[in-house]
C-alpha positions as a printed NumPy array, in Angstrom:
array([[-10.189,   7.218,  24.632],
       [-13.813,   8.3  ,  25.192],
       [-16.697,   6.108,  25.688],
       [-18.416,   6.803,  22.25 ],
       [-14.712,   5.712,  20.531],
       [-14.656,   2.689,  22.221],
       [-18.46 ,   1.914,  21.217],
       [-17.444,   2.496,  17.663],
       [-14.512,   0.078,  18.523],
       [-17.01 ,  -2.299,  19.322],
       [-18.468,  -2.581,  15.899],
       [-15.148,  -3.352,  14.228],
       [-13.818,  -7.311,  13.28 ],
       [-12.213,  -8.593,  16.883],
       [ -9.179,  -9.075,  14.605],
       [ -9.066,  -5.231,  14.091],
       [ -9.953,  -3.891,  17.435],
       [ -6.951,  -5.872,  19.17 ],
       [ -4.781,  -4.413,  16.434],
       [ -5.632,  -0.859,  16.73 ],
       [ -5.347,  -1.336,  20.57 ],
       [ -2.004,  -2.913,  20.18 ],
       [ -0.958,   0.07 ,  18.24 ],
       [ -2.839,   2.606,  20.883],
       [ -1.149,   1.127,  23.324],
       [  2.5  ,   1.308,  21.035],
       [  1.431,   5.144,  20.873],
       [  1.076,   5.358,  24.596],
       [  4.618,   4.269,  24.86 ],
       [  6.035,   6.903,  22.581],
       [  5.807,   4.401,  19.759],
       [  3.887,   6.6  ,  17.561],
       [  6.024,   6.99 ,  14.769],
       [  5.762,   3.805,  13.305],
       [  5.248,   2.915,  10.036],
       [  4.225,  -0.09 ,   7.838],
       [  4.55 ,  -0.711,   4.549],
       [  1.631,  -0.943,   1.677],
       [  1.533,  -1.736,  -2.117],
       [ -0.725,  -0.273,  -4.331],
       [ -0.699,  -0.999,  -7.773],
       [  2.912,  -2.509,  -7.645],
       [  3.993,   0.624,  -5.871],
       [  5.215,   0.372,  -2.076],
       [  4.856,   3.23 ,   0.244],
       [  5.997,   3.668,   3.908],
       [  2.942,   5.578,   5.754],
       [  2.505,   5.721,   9.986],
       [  0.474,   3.245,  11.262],
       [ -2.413,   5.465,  12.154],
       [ -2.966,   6.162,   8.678],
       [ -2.975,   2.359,   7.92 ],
       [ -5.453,   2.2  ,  10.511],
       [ -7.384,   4.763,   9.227],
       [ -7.534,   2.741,   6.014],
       [ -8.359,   0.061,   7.597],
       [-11.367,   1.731,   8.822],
       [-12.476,   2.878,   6.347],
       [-12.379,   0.166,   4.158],
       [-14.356,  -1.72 ,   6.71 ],
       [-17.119,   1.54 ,   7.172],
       [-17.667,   1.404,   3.121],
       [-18.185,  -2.399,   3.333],
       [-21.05 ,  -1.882,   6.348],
       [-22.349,   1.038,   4.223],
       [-22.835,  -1.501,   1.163],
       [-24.507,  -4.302,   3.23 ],
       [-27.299,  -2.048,   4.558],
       [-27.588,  -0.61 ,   1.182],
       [-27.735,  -4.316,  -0.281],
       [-30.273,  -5.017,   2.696],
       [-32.992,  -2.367,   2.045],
       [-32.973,  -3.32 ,  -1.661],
       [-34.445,  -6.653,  -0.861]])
């Protein structure tokens, strides 16, 4: 992991960062075909775990991107 991924780390929910280092760490130890389970819309799929972290992500990105968009409208 490079320094500039583990500053991004930083900016994540502590929550978050200790789960995606769990799962790093899962990888590490030829864990990386893991997968979790999600519903959407009723609908259950099985997807790895880095793609759920990848959501994850995401989701919180989008969520920073509307606070500093809320912020320089006031």
């Amino acid at each position: 992991m490079s320094a500039e991924e583990i500053k991004s780390l930083s900016k994540l929910p502590m929550e978050l960062q200790e789960r995606l280092l769990r799962e790093m760490s899962n990888s590490a130890n030829g864990n990386e075909d893991r997968f979790i389970n999600i519903e959407i819309d009723g609908i259950i799929y099985i997807i790895p775990i880095a793609v759920s972290n990848l959501i994850d992500s995401l989701v919180f990105q989008i969520g920073e991107l509307h606070e500093i968009r809320h912020n320089k409208g006031n």
